[in-house]
DODREN-237901 format. One record per residue (C-alpha): residue number from 1; chain; z, x, y. Coordinates in steps of 0.05 Angstrom, whole numbers, plus 32768, in hexadecimal, padded with zeros to 4 digits. Last residue first. Example, Ala and Ser with C-alpha at 12.3 -4.5 7.8 and 13.67 -1.06 7.14 Angstrom:
# DODREN-237901
num / chaine / Z / X / Y
2 / A / 808F / 8111 / 7FEB
1 / A / 809C / 80F6 / 7FA6
***
This chain:
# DODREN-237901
num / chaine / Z / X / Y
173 / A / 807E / 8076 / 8065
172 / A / 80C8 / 8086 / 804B
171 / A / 80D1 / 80CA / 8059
170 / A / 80F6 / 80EE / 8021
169 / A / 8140 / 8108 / 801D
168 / A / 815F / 80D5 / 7FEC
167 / A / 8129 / 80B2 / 7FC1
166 / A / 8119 / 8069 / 7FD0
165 / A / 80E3 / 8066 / 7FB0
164 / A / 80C8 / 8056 / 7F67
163 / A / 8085 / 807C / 7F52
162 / A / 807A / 8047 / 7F35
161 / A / 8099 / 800A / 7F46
160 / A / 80BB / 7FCF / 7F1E
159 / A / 80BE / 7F8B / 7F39
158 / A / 80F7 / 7F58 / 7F1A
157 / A / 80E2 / 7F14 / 7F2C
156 / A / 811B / 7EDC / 7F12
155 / A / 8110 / 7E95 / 7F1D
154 / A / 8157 / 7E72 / 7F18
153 / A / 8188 / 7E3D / 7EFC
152 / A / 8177 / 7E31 / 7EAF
151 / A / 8155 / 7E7A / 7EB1
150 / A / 810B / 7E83 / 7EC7
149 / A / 80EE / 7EC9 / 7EBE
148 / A / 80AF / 7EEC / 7EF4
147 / A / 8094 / 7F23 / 7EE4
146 / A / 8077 / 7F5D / 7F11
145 / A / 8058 / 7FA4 / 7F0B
144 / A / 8045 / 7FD2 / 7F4E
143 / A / 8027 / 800E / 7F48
142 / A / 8014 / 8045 / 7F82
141 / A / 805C / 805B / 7F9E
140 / A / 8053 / 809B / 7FC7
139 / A / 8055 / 8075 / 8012
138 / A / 809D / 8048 / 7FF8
137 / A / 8087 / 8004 / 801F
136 / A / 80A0 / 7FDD / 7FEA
135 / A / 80DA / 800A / 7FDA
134 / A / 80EC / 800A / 8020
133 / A / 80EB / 7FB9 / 8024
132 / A / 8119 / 7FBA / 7FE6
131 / A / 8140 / 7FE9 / 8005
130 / A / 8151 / 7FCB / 8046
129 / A / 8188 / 7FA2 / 8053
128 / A / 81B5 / 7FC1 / 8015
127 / A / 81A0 / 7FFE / 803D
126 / A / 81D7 / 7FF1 / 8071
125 / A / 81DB / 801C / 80A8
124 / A / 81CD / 7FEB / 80D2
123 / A / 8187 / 7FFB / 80F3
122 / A / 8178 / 8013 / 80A9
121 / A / 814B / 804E / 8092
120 / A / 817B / 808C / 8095
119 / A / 8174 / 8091 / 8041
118 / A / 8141 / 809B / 8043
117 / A / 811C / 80C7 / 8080
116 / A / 80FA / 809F / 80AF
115 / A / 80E0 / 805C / 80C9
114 / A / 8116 / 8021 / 80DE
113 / A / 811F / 7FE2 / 80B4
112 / A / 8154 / 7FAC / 80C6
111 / A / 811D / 7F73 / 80D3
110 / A / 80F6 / 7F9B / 8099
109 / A / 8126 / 7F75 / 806E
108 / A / 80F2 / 7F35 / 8074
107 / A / 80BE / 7F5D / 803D
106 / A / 80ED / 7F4F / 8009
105 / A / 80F6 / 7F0F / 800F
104 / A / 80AA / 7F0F / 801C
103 / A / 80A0 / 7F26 / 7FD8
102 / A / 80CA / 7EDD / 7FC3
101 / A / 809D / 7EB5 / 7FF5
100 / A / 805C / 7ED8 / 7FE8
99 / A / 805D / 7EC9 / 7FA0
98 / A / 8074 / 7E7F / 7FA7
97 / A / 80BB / 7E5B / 7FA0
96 / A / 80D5 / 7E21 / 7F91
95 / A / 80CA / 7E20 / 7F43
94 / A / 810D / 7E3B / 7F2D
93 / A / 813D / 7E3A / 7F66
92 / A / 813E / 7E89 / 7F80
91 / A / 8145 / 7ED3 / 7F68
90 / A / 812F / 7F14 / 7F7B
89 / A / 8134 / 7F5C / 7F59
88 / A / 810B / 7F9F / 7F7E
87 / A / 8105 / 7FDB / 7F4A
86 / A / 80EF / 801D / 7F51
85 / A / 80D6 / 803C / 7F15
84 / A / 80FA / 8081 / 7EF9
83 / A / 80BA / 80AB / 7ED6
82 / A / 80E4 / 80F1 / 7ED2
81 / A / 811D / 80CF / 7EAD
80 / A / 8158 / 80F3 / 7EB1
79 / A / 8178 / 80C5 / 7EE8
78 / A / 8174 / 808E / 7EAD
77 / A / 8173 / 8048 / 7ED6
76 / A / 819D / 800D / 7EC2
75 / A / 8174 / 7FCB / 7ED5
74 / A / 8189 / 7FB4 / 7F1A
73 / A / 81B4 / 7F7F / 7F1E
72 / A / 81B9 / 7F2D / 7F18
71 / A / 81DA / 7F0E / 7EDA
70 / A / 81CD / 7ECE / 7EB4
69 / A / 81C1 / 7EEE / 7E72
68 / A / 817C / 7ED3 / 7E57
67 / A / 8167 / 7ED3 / 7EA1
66 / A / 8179 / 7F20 / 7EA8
65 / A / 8164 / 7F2C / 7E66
64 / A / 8123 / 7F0D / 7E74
63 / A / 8110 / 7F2B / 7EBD
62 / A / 8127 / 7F6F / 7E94
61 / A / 80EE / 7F67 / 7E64
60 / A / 80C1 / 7F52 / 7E89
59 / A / 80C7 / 7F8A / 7EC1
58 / A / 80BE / 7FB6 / 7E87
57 / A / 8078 / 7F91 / 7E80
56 / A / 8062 / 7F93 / 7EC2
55 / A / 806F / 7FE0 / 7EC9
54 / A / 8039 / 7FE3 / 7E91
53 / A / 8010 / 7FB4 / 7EA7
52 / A / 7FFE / 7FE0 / 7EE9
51 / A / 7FEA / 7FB9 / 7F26
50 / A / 7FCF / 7FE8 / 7F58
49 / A / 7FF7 / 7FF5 / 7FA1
48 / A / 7FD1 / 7FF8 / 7FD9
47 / A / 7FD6 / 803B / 8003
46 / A / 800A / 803D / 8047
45 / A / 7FF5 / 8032 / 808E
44 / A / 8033 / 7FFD / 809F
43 / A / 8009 / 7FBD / 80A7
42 / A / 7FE6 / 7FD2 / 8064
41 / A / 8022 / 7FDA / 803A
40 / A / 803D / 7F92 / 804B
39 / A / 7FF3 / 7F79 / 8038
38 / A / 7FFB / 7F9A / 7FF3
37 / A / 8038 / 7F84 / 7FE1
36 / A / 8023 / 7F3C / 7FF2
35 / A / 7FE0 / 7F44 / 7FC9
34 / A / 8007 / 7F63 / 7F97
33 / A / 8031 / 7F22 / 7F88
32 / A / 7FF4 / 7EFB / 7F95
31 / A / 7FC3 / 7F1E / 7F5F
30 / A / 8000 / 7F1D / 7F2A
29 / A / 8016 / 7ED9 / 7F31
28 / A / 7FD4 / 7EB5 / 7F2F
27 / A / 7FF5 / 7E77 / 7F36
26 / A / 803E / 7E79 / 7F40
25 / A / 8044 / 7E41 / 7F74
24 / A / 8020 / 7E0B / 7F46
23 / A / 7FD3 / 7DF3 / 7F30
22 / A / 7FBB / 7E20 / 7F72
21 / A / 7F9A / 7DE6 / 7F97
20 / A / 7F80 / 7E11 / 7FD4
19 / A / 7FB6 / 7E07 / 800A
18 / A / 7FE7 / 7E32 / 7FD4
17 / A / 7FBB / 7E6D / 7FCC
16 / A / 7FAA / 7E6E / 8015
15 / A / 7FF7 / 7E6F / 8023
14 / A / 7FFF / 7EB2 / 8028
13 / A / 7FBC / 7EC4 / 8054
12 / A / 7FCF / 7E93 / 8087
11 / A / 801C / 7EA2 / 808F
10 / A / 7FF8 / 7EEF / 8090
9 / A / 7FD2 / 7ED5 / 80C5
8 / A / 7FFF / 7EBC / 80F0
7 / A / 802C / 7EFA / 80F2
6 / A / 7FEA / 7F28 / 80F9
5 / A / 7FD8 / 7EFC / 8132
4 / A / 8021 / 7EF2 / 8150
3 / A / 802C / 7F3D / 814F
2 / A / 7FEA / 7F47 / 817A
1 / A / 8003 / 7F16 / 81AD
***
């Protein structure tokens, strides 16, 4: 019974922005994209995340190639780079989808989610099935930055973390 309350109300508390004559689905992008985050982290016992422009702005710029070019995949990382951002990618029909749908995405891989010690965090062995949820829910992350590129056949979000998760050998929450 508890489960259905907090399941009910977080339908409630995603679609407010919608049931209250946002002008379109992306609306305030940036407060309902780390709104959804943020609810996720609470329900497991980890901080909020803040919304840093910085992070916000590389995830611009690879949102953009990525629509510019048609592909789909992670950015290329530099292992030598002491400030490495995590990086969750999702992609749908342009202008069908709100905020808390494509986070929720996300959110949904919890389904295959178990707590512990990364990279033994999936019920299938799989982390394909889980790692954007574990880098959501990563306990050390803080910031969060978002954007949100339209090609001729998709809406691309690209959100980049800091610090990024899903490090070998660490406890996830």
């Amino acid at each position: 019974m508890k489960a259905l309350r907090i399941l009910c109300a977080a339908a409630v508390a995603s679609s407010a922005p919608l049931m209250i004559g946002g002008t379109d689905r992306t609306s305030s992008l940036e407060e309902r994209l780390l709104a959804a985050h943020n609810r996720e982290r609470a329900l497991v016992g980890v901080p909020a995340l803040t919304w840093d422009k910085r992070l916000a702005a590389d995830a611009a710029i690879w949102a953009d190639a990525l629509a510019r070019t048609g592909s789909f995949e992670h950015s290329p990382a530099d292992p030598s780079d002491p400030d490495v951002q995590g990086e969750n990618l999702w992609a749908g029909t342009p202008g069908a989808w709100a905020p808390e749908e494509m986070v929720g995405y996300w959110i949904a891989e919890k389904r295959d989610y178990r707590p512990g010690v990364f990279p033994s965090v999936s019920r299938s062995g799989d982390l394909e099935k889980v790692g954007h949820y574990t880098q959501l829910i990563w306990r050390s992350t803080r910031k969060v930055g978002c954007a949100l590129a339209r090609s001729t056949k998709e809406d691309i979000l690209v959100c980049r973390y800091a610090e990024g998760g899903n490090v070998l050998g660490e406890a996830v929450t």
